[in-house]
DRENTOR-75680 format. One record per residue (C-alpha): residue number from 1; x, y, z. Coordinates in Angstrom, 1 decimal, m for minus. Layout:
N
ATOM NUM X Y Z
...
//
This chain:
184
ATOM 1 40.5 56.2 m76.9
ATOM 2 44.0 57.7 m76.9
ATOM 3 46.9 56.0 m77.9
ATOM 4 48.5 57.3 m74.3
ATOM 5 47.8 54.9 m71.3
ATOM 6 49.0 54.9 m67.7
ATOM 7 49.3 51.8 m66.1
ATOM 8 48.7 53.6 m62.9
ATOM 9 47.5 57.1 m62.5
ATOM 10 47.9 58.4 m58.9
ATOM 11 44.8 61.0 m58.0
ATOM 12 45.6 62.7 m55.3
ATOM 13 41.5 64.6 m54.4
ATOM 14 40.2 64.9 m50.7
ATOM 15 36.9 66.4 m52.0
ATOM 16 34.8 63.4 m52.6
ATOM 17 32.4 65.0 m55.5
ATOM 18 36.0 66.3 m57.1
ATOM 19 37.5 62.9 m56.7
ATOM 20 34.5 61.3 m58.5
ATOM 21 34.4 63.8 m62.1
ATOM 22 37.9 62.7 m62.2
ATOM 23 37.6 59.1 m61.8
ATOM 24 34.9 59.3 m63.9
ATOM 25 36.4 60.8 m66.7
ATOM 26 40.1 59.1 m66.3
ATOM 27 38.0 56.1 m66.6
ATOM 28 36.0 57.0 m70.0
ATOM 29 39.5 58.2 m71.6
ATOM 30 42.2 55.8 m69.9
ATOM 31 42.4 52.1 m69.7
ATOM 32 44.6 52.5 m66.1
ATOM 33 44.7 51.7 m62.6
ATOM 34 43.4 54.6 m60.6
ATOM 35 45.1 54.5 m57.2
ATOM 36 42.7 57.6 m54.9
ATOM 37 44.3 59.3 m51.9
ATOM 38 43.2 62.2 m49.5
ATOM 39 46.7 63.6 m48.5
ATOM 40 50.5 64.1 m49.8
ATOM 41 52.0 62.1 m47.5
ATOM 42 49.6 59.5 m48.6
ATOM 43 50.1 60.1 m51.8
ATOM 44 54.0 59.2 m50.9
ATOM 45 53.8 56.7 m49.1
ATOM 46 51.4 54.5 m52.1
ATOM 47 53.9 55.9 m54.6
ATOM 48 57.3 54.2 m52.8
ATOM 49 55.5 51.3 m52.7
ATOM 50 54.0 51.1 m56.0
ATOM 51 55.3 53.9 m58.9
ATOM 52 52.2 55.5 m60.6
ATOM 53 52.6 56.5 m64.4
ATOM 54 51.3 59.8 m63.9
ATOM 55 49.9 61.9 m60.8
ATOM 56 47.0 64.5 m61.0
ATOM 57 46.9 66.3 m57.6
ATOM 58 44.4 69.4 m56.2
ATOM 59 46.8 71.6 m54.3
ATOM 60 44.1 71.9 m51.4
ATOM 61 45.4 69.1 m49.2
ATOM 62 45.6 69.0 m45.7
ATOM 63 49.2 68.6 m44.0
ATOM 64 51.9 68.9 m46.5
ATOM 65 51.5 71.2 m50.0
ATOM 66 51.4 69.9 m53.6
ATOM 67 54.7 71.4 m54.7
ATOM 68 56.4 70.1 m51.9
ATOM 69 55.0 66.2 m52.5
ATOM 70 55.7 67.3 m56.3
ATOM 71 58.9 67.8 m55.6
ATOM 72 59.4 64.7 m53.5
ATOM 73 57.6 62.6 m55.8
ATOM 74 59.7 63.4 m58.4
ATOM 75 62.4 62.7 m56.8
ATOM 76 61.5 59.1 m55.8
ATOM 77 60.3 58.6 m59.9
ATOM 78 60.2 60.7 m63.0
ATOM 79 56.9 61.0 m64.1
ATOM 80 54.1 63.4 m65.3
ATOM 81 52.5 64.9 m62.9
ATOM 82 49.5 67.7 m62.9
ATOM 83 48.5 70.2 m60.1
ATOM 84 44.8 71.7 m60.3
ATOM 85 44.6 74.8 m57.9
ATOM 86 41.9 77.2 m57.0
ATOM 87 43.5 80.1 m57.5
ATOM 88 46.8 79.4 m58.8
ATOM 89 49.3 82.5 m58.7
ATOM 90 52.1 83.0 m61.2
ATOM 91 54.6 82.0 m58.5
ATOM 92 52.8 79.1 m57.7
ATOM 93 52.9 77.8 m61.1
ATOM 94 56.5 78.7 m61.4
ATOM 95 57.5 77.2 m58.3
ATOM 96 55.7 74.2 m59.4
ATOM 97 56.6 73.9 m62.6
ATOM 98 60.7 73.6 m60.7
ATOM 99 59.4 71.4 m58.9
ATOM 100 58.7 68.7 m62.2
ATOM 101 55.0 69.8 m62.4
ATOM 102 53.9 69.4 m66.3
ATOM 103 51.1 71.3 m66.1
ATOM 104 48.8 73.5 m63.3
ATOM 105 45.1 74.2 m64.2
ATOM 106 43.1 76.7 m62.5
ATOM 107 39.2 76.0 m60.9
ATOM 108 36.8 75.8 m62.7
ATOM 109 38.4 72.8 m64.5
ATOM 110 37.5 71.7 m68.0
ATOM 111 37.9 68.2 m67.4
ATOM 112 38.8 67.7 m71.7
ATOM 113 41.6 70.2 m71.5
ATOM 114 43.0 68.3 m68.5
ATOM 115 42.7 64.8 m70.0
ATOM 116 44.5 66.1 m73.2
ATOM 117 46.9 67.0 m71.1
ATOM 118 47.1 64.1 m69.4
ATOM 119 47.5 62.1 m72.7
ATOM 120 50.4 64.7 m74.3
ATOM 121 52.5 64.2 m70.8
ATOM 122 52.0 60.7 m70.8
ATOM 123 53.3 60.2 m74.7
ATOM 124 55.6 62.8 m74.1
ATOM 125 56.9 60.6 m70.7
ATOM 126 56.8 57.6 m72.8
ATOM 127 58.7 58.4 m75.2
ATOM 128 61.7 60.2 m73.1
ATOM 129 61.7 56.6 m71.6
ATOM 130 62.3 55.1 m75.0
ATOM 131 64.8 57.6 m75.7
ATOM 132 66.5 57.0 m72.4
ATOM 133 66.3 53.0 m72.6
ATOM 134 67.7 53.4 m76.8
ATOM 135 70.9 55.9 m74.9
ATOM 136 71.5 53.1 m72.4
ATOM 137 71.4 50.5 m74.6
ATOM 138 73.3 52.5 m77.4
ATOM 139 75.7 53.0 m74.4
ATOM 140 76.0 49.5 m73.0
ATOM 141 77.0 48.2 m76.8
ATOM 142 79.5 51.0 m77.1
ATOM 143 81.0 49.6 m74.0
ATOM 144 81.3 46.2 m75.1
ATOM 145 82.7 47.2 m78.5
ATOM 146 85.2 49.2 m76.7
ATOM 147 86.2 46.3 m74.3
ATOM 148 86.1 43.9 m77.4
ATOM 149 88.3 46.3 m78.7
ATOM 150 90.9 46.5 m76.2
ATOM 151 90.8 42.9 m75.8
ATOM 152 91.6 42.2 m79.2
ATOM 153 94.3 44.9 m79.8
ATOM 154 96.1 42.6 m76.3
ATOM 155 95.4 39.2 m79.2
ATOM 156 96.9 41.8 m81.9
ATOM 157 100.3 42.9 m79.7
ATOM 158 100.7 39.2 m78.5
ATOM 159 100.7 37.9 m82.1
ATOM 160 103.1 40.7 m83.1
ATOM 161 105.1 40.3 m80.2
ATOM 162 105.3 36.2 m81.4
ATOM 163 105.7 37.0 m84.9
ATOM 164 108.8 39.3 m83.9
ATOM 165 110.3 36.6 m81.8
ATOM 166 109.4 33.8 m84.8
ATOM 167 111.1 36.3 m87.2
ATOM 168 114.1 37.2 m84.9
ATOM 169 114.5 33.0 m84.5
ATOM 170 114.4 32.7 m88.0
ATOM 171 117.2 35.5 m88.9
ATOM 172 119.4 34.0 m86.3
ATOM 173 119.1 30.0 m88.1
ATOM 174 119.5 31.6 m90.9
ATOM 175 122.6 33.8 m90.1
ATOM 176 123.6 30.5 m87.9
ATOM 177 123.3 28.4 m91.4
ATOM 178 124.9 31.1 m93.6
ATOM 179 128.0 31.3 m91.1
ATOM 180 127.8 27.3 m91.3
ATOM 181 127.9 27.4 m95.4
ATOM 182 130.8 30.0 m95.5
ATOM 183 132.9 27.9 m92.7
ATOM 184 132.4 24.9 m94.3
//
């Protein structure tokens, strides 16, 4: 088993004997929830409603193409996702690969090169998210320690501004007592 897990994985397959090899295998290599659909829009539509870790899609859909619910799908959530074509060409991979596609494999798929794929996208993913979550929280402390700051450089000028006036008090009593010495 890989140290790499989905919660969700989002297969997006309208050939049925296609659509069972992969669940098949994501099921032997992952320990996620396998969410099937027939078309992009589909595939859209269950996304919004419930984000997927990572979507593995065959470009042979009916209705809209893979790049374009690639595209879209990123979009609405970063994550991995993986095309698998029939006959790929270089500007299809290209334009998918613009588009937030990880990786494109060609037919006849070996289903172990795909999973490893699967499983490097899905550590690196997780660990840009770690990365990310680390910045913000890096970014939300530096925010507080610069507000703390400012608020205690207002304490700092209010306490010099009342040790100037306690100091300025105390030079006039004392001039007012020195003047009082030498006049009487």
């Amino acid at each position: 088993m890989d140290s790499a897990h989905p919660e969700k994985i989002l297969l997006v397959e309208s050939n049925p004997e296609a659509l069972e090899t992969l669940i098949d295998a994501f099921v032997r290599r992952f320990s996620s929830n396998i969410t099937c659909v027939a078309t992009a829009e589909d595939a859209l539509d269950v996304d919004m409603l419930e984000p997927h870790g990572i979507v593995v899609a065959d470009t042979d859909l009916d209705g809209m193409d893979a790049i374009t619910m690639a595209k879209r799908l990123t979009e609405l959530n970063e994550r991995p996702i993986i095309l698998i074509d029939s006959g790929p060409t270089v500007a299809d991979v290209v334009e998918a690969m613009r588009c937030g596609v990880v990786d494109f494999f060609s037919q006849p798929l070996d289903i172990n090169q795909l999973l490893d794929s699967m499983s490097r996208a899905i550590t690196a993913y997780q660990s840009r998210r770690g990365l990310r979550q680390r910045h913000e929280k890096m970014r939300g402390l530096v925010r507080r320690v610069i507000r703390e700051r400012r608020e205690l450089n207002s304490r700092v000028e209010l306490i010099c501004k009342d040790l100037v006036g306690a100091h300025k008090r105390l030079v006039m009593r004392v001039l007012e007592d020195h003047d009082r010495v030498e006049v009487g």
